[in-house]
N, C-alpha and C positions, 0 to 999 in steps of 0.2 A: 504494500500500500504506500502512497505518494504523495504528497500536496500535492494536486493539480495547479489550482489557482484559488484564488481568492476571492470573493464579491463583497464590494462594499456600497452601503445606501448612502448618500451624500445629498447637498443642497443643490448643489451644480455641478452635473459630470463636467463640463468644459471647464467650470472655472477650477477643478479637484485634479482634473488629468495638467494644465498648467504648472499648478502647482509639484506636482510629481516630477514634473519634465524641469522645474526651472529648479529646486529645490534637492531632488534625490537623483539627477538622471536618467529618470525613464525614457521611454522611447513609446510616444503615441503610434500605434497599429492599425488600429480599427475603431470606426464609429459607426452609430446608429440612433436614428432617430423617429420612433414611435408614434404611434398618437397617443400612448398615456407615457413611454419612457422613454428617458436619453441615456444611451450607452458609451460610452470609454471604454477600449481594450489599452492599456498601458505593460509594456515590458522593460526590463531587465536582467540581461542575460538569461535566466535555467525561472525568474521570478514573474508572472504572469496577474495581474490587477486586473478587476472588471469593476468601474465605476457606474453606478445608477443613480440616478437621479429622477424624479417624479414632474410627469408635465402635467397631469391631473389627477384628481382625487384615486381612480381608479386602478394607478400603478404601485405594483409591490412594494417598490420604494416609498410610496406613498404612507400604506401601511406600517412599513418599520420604523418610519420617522414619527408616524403618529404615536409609537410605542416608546422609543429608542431616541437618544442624539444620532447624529450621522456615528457608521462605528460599521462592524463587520456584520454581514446577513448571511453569508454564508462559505464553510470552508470548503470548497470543491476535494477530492479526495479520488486518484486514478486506484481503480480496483485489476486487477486481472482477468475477473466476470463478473459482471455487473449482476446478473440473475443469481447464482450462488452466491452473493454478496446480498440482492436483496431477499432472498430466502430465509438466510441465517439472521439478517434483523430482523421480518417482520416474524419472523418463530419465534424471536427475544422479543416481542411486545412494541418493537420500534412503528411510529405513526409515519405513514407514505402520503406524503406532498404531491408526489408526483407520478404517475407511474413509467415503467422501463418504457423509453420511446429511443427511437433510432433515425439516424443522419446518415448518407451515402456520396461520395461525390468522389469520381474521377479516384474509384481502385480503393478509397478510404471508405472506414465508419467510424462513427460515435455512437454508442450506446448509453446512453444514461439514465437515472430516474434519483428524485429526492426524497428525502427523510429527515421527522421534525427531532433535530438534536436536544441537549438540556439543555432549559430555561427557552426554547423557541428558536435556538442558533439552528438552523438549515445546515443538512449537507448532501450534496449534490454528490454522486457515485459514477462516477465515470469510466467507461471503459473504449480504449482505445485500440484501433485496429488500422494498421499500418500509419498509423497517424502520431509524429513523433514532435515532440514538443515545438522544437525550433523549425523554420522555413517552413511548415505547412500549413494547410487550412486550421482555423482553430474555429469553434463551436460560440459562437453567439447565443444570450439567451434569448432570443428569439427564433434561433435556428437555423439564421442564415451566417454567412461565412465572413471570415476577415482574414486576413494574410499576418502571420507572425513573422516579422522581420528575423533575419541569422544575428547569431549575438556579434556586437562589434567589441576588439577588444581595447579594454580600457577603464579608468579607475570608474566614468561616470556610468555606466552601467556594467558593472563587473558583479555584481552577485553570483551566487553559484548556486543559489536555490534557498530554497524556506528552512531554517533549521527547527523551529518550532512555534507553535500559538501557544499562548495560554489564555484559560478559562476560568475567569473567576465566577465564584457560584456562592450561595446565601447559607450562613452559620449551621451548621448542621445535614447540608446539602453535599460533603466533601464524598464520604463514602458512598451514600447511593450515586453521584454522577459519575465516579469512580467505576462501580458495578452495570453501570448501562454502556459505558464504553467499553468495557471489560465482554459483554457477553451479546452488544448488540453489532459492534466494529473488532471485536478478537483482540483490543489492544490490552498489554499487562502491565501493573505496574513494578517500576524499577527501583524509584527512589523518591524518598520521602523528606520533608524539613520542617521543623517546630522555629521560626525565627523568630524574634521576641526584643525588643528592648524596653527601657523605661517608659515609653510612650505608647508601643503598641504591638501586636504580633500576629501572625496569621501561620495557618500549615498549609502544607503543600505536599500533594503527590504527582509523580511524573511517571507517565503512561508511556510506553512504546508497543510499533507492530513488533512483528515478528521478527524483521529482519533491522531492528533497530534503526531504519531511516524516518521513521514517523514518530515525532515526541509529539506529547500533547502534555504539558504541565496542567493540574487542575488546582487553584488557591481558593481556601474558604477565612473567613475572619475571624480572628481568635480573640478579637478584643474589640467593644462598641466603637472605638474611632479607628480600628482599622481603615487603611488604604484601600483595602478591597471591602470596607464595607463604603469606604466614601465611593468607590467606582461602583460597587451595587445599588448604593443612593442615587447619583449621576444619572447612572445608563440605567436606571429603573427597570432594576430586574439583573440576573444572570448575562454575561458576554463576552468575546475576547477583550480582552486588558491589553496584548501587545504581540506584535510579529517578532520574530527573529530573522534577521535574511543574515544569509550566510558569504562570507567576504573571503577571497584568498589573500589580502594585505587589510587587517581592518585598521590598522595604523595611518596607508597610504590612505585608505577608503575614507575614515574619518576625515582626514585632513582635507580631501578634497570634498568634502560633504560640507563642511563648516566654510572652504571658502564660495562656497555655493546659496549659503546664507541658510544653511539646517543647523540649531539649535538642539544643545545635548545637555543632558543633567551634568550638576558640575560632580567635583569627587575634589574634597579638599586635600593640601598636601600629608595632613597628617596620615591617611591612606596610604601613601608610597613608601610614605618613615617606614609604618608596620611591612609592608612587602616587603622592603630591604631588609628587615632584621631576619624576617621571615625563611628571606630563599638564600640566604647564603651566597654560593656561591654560581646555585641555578641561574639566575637570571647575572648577563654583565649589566655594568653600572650604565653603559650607551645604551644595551636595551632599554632597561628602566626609565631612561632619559624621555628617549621618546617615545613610549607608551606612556608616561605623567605627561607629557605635551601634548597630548591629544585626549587626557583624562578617559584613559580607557582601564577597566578593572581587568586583572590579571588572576589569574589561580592555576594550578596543578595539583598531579596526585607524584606523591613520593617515589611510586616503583614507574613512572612514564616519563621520557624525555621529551616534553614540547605542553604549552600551553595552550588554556583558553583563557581566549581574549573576547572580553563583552564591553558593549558602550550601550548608552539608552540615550533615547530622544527626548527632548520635550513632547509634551503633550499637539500632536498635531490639527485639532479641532479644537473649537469655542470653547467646550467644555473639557476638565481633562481627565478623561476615560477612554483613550488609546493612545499608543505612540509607539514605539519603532526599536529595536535593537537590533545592532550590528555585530555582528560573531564570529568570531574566526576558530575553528578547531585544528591546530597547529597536527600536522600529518607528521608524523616516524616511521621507521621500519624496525621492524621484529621478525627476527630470522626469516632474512631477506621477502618480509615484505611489508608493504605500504598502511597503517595504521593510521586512525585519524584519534583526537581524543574524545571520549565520550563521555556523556552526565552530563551534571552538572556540580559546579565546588561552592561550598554552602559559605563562604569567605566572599566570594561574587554575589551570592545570592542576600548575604549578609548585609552588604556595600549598596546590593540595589536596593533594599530597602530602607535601608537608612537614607539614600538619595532622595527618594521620593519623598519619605517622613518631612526631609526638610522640605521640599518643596510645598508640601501640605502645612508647614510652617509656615510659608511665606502666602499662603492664601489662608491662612487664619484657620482651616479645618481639621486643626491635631490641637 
C-alpha cells in the first residue's frame, strides 16, 4: 500500500495551487472547472496534491468547508486490488462513499472506489494498471484526465514522496481508530509515545503496512489544552494535523524553501547545546553547523549510522490546524546493502512538540 495522492478542500483552488507553486515548488499539471467545482492537480516530484475548491453550494468541497476549515478531505491510498481491498473493509464494518468504478484510456486503467475513514477523513482506494505515477495520464475526480509532468530535477520540486500523515482524533478515541485501521486497511502498529511537559501532553501511536512504506501516526490528547485538542477544537472534529514529504537534502531543501518565502517553527539554540553533548562524536561540528542554520531537528538510534532529519512548517491556513514537514531519512548500507532509517526518535518528537506548545504560547491558547 502507497500514498497515492492527497485531496484537499480549500477557498480557492487557483489562489491554493499559486501559493504551492510560489511558496513550496510545485508544479501546476492539470485543471478543471465544474459547475459546482474547481480543481488543481499540483506536483512535486514522487508528491501529487488535488486542490478543491467549491463554486456552489452543491460541491463536496462545499460540504467539508461547511464542517471543517480548509485542511485534508481525503488521503488517496494505491492498493494492489482495489476489490480485495474493498472486500476486507467493508467485512471490517468500513462505510462505502463510493462504489468500485473504472477508467480506461489508451492501454491504461484506474480502478477505484471510497471509504468513510475516522472522524469523516475519506479515502479513496486506488488501483492502478499500467498506469505509473510520473509522465502519465493521472485520474481527475471527475474522471476525466490531466497529464503529470516527469519530475524535473532540482531543490524546488525534489520531494521523493509522502513519508507520512498524521491523524489527530478526540481523548479517548486513540485505541479504537487504532483498531479500525488495524482491521479495516491491514495497517499494524509499530510505535508508541507518552510526550508530556509542564504545560501539556498527548500519546501517540504509529501504524505501518506491511511493507513498512505506509506510516500513518495517530495522536489523541492527554491533557484539556493539549495541541491536539486545540487542532480538535479548530478543525471541529477528528483530521490530519500535518504531511511529511520526504526530501533527499532536507538541509538544501529547507534552505531553499525559506528563500522562497515558507515559514518554519523556530527551534531555539539551546536545542543544539543538548545535541552536541548528546552525539558525541556522531555528528561533526560542520554538520551540526548547518543543520542549527536551517533549525532542523536531528535524532538517531545508537546501533545505525545516519540520521533523521525533521523540520515543521508554520501553520499554512487562516486557522492553525495543518502545516507541512520536511524529512529526510538518511540511507546506509548493511552488508552490502542500501538501508534507509526508520521510526520515528521520540527527542524529534519531543522538540516538535515543544515547538508548537510555544507557538500556542504566542497565540494565547496554552
Amino acid at each position: 500500500m502507497l500514498f497515492d495522492h492527497i485531496r484537499f478542500c480549500v477557498e480557492d483552488a487557483a489562489a491554493s495551487r499559486n501559493w504551492f507553486v510560489q511558496r513550496m515548488g510545485f508544479t501546476a499539471v492539470a485543471s478543471e472547472i465544474s459547475t459546482h467545482t474547481h480543481t488543481e492537480v499540483i506536483q512535486s516530484g514522487l508528491v501529487v496534491f488535488v486542490l478543491t475548491s467549491p463554486r456552489d453550494a452543491s460541491s463536496p468541497a462545499a460540504q467539508f468547508l461547511s464542517l471543517h476549515p480548509p485542511g485534508v478531505e481525503d488521503v488517496v491510498l494505491r492498493v494492489a486490488d482495489v476489490e480485495v481491498a474493498m472486500s476486507i473493509a467493508t467485512a471490517a464494518g468500513a462505510k462505502v462513499s463510493q462504489p468500485i468504478q473504472v477508467a480506461t484510456q489508451a492501454g491504461t486503467s484506474l480502478k477505484w472506489s471510497q471509504i468513510v475513514g475516522w472522524g469523516g477523513l475519506k479515502h479513496t482506494l486506488v488501483e492502478r494498471s499500467g498506469v505509473e505515477p510520473l509522465g502519465t495520464p493521472f485520474l481527475l475526480p471527475s474522471s476525466s484526465y490531466g497529464v503529470l509532468l516527469p519530475k524535473t530535477h532540482g531543490i524546488a520540486n525534489g520531494f521523493i514522496g509522502i513519508d507520512h500523515v498524521v491523524l489527530n482524533v478526540a481523548k479517548g478515541d486513540l485505541e479504537p481508530a487504532v483498531a479500525w485501521y488495524q482491521t479495516v486497511l491491514g495497517l499494524e502498529p509499530q510505535q508508541q509515545f507518552t510526550i508530556a511537559t509542564p504545560n501539556s501532553a498527548l500519546y501517540s501511536r504509529v501504524l505501518n503496512d506491511a511493507t513498512g512504506t505506509l506510516k500513518l501516526p495517530i495522536n489523541e490528547p492527554a491533557s484539556g489544552n493539549s495541541q491536539v485538542q486545540e487542532f480538535l477544537n479548530l478543525h471541529r472534529g477528528a483530521g490530519i494535523q500535518h504531511i511529511a514529504l520526504q526530501a533527499d537534502d532536507v538541509v538544501t531543501t529547507v534552505a531553499h524553501l525559506r528563500s522562497a518565502g515558507l515559514n518554519f517553527l523556530a527551534v531555539p539554540e539551546i536545542y543544539y547545546d543538548e545535541v552536541r553533548q548528546r552525539s558525541g562524536s556522531f555528528l561533526t561540528e560542520q554538520q551540526l553547523q548547518s543543520i542549527a542554520a536551517q533549525e532542523i531537528l536531528v535524532d538517531w538510534q545508537a546501533d545505525v549510522p545516519a540520521l533523521l532529519l525533521q523540520t515543521f512548517t508554520q501553520p499554512i491556513f487562516a486557522q492553525p490546524t495543518f502545516f507541512f514537514e520536511v524529512i529526510e531519512r538518511q540511507v546506509y548500507w548493511l552488508n552490502g546493502q542500501a538501508q534507509s532509517v526508520q521510526g520515528f526518535g521520540e527527542m524529534n518528537f519531543r522538540a516538535l512538540f515543544e515547538a508548537i506548545e510555544r507557538e500556542q504560547l504566542k497565540r494565547g491558547s496554552l
